[in-house]
Steps between C-alpha positions, in 0.01 A plus 500: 500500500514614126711820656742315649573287164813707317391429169745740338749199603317257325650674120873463459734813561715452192398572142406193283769395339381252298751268725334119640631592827314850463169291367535225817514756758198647287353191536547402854320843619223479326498114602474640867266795386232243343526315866428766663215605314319158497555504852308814565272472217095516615578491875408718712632405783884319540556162639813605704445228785603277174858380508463434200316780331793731718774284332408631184452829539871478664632349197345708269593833687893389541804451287361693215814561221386786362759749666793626307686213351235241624562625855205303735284800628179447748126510421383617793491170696608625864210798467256247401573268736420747750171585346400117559568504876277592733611576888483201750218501711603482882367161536758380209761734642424252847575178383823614258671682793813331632684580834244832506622602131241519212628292170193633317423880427299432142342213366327392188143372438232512764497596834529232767298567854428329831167350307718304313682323755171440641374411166815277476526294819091401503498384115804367479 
């Protein structure tokens, strides 16, 4: 996942200027940068079946304003949102198919199989 981060985007574009607009765009990627970091700090494996833990990776990989003039650049979030999906087993791809058409190629978190249901409908 570390590949697919852009950290170049995470330094501002223009030269410090000594400006506060210059220091709060400073500010607010490194802000996003020291997210980031916690988040992946001592793992070794990503929670991306988290909402939550994918909500802030997406915030702290978007809307960077460190292009030129504070222009919002990316830090990678669409690549590493692919790295945290998985494909869809066929047993998911089953029950999210609508008039024959598959709504689910890629999912996130752990896979989901005909166990489960089992699993599901006896215990529950």
């Amino acid at each position: 996942m570390n590949d697919a981060i852009l950290w170049a985007n995470f330094t501002p574009l223009d030269t410090p200027d000594g400006t506060q607009l210059w220091t709060n765009r400073a500010l607010c990627c490194q802000g996003k940068q020291f997210n980031i970091q916690l988040m992946l700090q001592g793992r070794s494996t990503i929670p991306g079946d988290k909402p939550g833990f994918r909500t802030g990776l997406q915030d702290a990989l978007t809307a960077l304003p460190s292009g030129a003039s504070g222009a919002n650049k990316t830090g990678g979030w669409t690549a590493v949102q692919l790295v945290l999906q998985r494909l869809a087993t066929r047993f998911e791809n089953l029950f999210t198919t609508v008039d024959g058409v598959s709504k689910v190629s890629s999912v996130y978190g752990q896979r989901v199989d005909g166990n489960d249901c089992y699993l599901a409908y006896t215990t529950g």
